[in-house]
C-alpha positions as CSV (number, residue, x, y, z in Angstrom):
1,X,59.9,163.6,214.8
2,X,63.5,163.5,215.9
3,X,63.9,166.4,213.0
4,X,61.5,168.5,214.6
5,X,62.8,167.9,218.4
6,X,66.2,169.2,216.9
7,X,65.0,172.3,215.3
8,X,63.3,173.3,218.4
9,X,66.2,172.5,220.5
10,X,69.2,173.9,218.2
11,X,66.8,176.6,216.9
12,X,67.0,179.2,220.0
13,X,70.7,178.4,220.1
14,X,71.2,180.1,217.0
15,X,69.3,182.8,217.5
16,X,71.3,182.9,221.3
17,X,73.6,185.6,219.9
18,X,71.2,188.5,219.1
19,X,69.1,187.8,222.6
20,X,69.4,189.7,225.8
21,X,71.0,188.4,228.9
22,X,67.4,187.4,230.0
23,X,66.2,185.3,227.1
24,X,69.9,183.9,227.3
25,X,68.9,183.1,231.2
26,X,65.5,181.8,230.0
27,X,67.3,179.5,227.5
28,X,69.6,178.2,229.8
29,X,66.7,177.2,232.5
30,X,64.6,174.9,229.6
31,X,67.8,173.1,228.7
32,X,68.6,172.3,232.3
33,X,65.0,171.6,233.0
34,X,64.6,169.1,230.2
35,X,67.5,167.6,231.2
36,X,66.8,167.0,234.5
37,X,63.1,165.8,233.2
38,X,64.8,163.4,230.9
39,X,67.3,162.0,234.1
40,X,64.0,161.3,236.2
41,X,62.1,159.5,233.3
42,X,65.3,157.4,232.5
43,X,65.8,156.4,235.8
44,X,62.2,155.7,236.5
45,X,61.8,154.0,233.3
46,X,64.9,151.6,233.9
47,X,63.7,151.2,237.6
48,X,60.3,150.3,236.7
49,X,61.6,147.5,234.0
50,X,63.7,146.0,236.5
51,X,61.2,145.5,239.1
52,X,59.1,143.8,236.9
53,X,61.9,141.4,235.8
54,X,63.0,141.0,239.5
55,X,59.3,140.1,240.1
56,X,59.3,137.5,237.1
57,X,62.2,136.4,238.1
58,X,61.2,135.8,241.8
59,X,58.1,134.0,240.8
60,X,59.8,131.5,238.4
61,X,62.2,130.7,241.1
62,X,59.7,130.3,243.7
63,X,57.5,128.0,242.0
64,X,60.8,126.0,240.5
65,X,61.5,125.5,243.9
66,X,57.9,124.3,245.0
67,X,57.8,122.0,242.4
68,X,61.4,120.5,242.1
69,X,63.2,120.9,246.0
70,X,66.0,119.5,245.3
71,X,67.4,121.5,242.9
72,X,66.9,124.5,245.1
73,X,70.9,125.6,245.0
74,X,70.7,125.5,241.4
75,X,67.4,127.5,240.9
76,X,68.3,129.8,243.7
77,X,71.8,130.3,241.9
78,X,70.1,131.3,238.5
79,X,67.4,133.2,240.0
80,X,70.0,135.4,241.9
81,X,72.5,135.8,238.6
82,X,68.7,136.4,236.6
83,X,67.9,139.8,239.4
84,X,71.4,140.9,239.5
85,X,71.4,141.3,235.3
86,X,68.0,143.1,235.6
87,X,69.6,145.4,238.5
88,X,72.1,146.4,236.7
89,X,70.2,147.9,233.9
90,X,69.3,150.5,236.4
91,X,72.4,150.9,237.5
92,X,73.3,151.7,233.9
93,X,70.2,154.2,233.6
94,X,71.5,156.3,237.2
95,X,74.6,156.7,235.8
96,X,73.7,157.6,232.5
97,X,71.2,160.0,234.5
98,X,73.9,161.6,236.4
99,X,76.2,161.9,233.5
100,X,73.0,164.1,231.8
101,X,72.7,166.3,235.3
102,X,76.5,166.6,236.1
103,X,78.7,166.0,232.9
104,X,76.0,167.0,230.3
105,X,78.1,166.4,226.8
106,X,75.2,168.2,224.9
107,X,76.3,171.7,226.3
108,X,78.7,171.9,224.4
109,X,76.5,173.2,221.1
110,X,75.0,175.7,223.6
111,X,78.0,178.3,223.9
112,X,76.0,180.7,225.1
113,X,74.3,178.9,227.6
114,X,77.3,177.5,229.3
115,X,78.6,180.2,231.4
């Protein structure tokens, strides 16, 4: 599968020398579509994971602290280290996202799209 994803994307990048200035343009507009396609789902993707885990992780704490109310600091503490770990993994995904919109290292095997 992962063969066949790069013969379609390295394929018309070969061929990029014989085409016209519009197949060249035409080119250029699918790689920066699917790259902005592949920033959205990342994002989304990581964004989606973490709310759940925030979610878990707010229910666990919640009903720690309804059952045991005297360790609240410590549940509370563990909870809010818990949601900040699960945060950060879509921190991770925007800026990996924003690297593929903004500093795209893949256009560099596209010399005749980048221009």
């Amino acid at each position: 599968m992962i063969a066949l994803g790069l013969l379609f994307v390295l394929a018309p990048a070969a061929l990029a020398a014989d085409a016209s200035a519009d197949a060249i343009e035409y080119q250029k507009a699918i790689v920066i579509g699917a790259c902005i396609l592949a920033a959205g789902l990342g994002v989304a993707l990581g964004a989606i994971g973490a709310g759940l885990g925030i979610g878990n992780a707010a229910s666990g704490g919640s009903s720690a602290v309804g059952r045991n109310p005297d360790a609240q600091g410590k549940i509370m503490l563990t909870m809010l280290v818990g949601m900040a770990m699960a945060e950060s993994c879509v921190i991770y995904a925007l800026v990996i996202g924003l690297v593929i919109l903004y500093a795209n290292p893949l256009l560099k095997y596209f010399p005749a799209l980048v221009g």
